[in-house]
N, C-alpha and C positions, 0 to 999 in steps of 0.2 A: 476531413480528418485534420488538416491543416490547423485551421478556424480550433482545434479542440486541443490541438499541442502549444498554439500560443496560446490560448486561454491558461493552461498548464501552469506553463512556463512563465507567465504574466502573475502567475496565482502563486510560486514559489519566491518568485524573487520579489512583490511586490506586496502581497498579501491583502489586508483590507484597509486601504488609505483613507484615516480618518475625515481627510477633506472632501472624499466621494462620499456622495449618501447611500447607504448601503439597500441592497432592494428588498432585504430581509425587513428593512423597519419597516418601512409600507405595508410588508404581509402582515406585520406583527398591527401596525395599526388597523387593517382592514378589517385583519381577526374581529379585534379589542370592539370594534366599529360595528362589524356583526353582529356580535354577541350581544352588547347592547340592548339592538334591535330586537333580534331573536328572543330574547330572553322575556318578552314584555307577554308573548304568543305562548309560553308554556304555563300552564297552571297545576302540572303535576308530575311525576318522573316519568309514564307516558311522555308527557308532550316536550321536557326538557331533549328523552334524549332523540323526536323527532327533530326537535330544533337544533339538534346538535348532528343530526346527519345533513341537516339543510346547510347548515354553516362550513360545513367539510365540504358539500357541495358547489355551492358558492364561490367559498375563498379559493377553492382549485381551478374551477374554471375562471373563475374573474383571473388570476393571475397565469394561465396558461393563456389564456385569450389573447391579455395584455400584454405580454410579452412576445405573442405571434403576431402580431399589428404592429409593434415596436420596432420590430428585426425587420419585418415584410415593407413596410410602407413606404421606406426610400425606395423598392425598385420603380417607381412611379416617375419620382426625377430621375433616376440614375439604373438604366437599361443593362448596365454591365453588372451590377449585384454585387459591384464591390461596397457599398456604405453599409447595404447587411450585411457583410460579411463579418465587415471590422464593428458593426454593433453588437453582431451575434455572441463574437469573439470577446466583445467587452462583458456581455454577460454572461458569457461561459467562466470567465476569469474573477467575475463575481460571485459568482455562486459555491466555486472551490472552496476549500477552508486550509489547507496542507497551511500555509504560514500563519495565517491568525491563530490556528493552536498552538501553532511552536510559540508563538509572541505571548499570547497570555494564557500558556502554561508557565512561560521561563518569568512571568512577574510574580508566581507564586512559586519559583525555583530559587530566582535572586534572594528574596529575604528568609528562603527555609535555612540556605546555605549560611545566611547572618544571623542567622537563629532570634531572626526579627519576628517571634511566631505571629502576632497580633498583623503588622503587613499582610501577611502570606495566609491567615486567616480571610483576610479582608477580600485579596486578589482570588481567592480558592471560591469566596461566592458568587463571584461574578460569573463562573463556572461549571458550579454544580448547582443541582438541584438540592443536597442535604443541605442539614445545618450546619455551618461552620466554626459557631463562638468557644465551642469547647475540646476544637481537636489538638491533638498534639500533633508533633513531627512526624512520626509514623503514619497516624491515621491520616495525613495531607497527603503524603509521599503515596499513597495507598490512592488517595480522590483522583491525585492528578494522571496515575498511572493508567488507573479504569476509567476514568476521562477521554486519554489520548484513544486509548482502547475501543472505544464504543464509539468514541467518534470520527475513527482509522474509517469506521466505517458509516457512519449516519452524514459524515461531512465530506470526505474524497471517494472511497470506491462505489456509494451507491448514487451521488449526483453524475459520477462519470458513467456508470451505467446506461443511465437515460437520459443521458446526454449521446451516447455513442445510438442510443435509439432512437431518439426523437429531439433531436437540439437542446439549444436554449430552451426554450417553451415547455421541454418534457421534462429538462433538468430543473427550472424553478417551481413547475406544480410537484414533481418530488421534493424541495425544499418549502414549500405550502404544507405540504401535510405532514412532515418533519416540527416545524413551524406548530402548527395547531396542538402535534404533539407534545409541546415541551409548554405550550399555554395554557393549554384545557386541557389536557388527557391526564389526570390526574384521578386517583381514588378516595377522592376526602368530597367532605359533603356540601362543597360547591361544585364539583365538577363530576362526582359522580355517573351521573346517570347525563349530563351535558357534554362530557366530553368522552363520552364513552365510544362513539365514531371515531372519533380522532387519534383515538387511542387505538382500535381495531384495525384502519385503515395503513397508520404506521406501520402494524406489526405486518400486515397483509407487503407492504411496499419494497418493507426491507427486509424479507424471507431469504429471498436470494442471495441481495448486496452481504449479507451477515456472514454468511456460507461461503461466500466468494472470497469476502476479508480474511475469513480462520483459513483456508487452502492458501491465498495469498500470501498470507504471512508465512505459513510452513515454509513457504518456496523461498523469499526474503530472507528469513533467519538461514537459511543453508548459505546463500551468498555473503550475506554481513558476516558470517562465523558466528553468531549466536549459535546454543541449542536446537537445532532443527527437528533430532529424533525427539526430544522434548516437548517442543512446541506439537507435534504430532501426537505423542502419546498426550498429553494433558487436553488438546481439543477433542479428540475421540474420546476421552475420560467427563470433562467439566463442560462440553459447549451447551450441555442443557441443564446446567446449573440453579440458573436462574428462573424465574415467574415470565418474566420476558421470555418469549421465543426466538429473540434473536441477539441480545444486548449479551449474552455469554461466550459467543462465539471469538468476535475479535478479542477478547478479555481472555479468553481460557489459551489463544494461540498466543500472545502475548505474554501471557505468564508462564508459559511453557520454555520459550526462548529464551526468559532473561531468568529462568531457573530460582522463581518467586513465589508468594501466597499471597492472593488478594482477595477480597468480599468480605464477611464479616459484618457487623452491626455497625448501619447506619442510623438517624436520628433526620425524618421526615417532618414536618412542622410540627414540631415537637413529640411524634411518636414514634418508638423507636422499632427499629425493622432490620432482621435479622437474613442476610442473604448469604447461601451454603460456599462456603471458601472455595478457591478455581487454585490449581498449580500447588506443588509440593513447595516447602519449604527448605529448598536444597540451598539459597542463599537468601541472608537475612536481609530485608528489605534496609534500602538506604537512601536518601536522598539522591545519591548521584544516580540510581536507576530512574532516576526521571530524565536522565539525559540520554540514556538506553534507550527510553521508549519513544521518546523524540527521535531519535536517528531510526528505529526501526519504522516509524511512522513514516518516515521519509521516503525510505526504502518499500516501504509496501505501496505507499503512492504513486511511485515510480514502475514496479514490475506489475502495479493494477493498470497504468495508464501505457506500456508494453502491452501486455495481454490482451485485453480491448482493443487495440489496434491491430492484432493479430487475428482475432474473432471476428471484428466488424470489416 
């Protein structure tokens, strides 16, 4: 348990030090390095999307393996299990995301606030998945909020999860398949039927973690003084908003607390896709509720990584 609070704690005040190489690129290369391969072996959507379960296959094991021989292999020189300890701890602390969102959400917060829109255009795709050339203030304020939202939970409550189950090793093959999600798991006519594992196994992973996020947060907004009864009525109202089975959940208790309207039409490489709005419109969307969602993001990280401890 130890090994999991300074990872934590390492992961808030430190976040992701561009001089570390992050273990996420490797997965992302591995993928890329896959796919490749794989793709040479399919000659039809049959065979795409067996290649596309083999690839999901693969890329999880190879990086849960790697990462169990990584942590494990000092005990060999070192009989006390302190250098895995402080390895384990390094990757637990890697895999967190609670400050890398704060940091670059707030690079597309700095220039909303300067009404630098083009900046904050730019920073907003590093980000998200939609297109970003033609938003305004609102529509950004709206990316970064269901951003924080979805990622409260695809980036801190479900790597701590299985992290509190199976270490490091369980927490980076749930960042694998996270990973393959946001690569391949796509509806358009390259990834279709290729990344349609990737896309399945996501939603299989983070069933839970989603669930856990929308009740954690409830609990969160009552401590912070946000809307609690709010965030509880809009999650049992909006968590199945979405096509996603689970991407509504931290979004609809999110919008409930900061007493907002989010979803609405986005613009997917270049098609546009209309997803059923989450949360009443009791307060008009503004940019500084991007600093609301930051601080509740905080707060839920914190009573996820309480609870867990309490449970494990």
């Amino acid at each position: 348990m130890l090994k999991i609070v300074i990872g934590y704690i390492g992961d808030i005040i430190f976040g992701d030090p561009y001089a570390i190489p992050h273990p996420i690129r490797f997965i992302g290369k591995l993928i890329r390095f896959l796919e490749d391969k794989l793709r040479k072996f399919s000659k039809d959507n049959k065979g795409e999307k067996l290649m596309g379960c083999i690839l999901v296959l693969l890329t999880v094991s190879i990086t849960y393996i790697v990462t169990y021989y990584l942590v494990n292999i000092w005990n060999i020189i070192d009989n006390s299990g302190y250098i895995a300890k402080v390895v384990e701890t390094f990757f637990i602390f890697q895999i967190l995301a609670t400050k890398s969102l704060d940091v670059e959400t707030r690079k597309v917060l700095k220039p909303l606030k300067e009404k630098n829109i083009g900046e904050a255009r730019k920073f907003l795709s590093y980000i998200v998945g939609r297109d970003t050339r033609e938003l305004n203030e609102k529509e950004m304020t709206r990316a970064c909020i269901e951003t924080i939202a979805e990622s409260t939970s695809d980036g801190i409550i479900a790597p701590l999860l299985f992290i509190f189950i199976g270490g490091a090793p369980l927490g980076m093959a749930y960042k694998a398949v996270n990973t393959l999600d946001s690569m391949v798991g796509y509806k358009n006519d390259k990834y279709y039927y290729f990344g349609w594992a990737s896309a399945r196994v996501d939603d299989i992973v983070g069933f839970i973690p989603a669930r856990i996020t929308g009740i954690v947060t409830i609990i969160t907004a009552f401590f912070m003084r946000y809307d609690c009864k709010n965030a509880f009525k809009i999650f049992i109202r909006d968590r199945l908003n979405h096509k996603s089975p689970n991407s509504a959940h931290g979004e609809a208790a999110f919008a409930g607390a900061l007493q907002i309207q989010i979803g609405g039409t986005n613009t997917y490489f270049g098609k546009k896709v209309y997803k059923p709005t989450i949360g009443d419109n009791i307060k008009e969307l503004e940019v500084d509720h991007i600093n609301d969602a930051i601080r509740l993001m905080y707060g839920v990280s914190f009573v996820g990584l309480l609870t867990f401890l309490v449970i494990f």
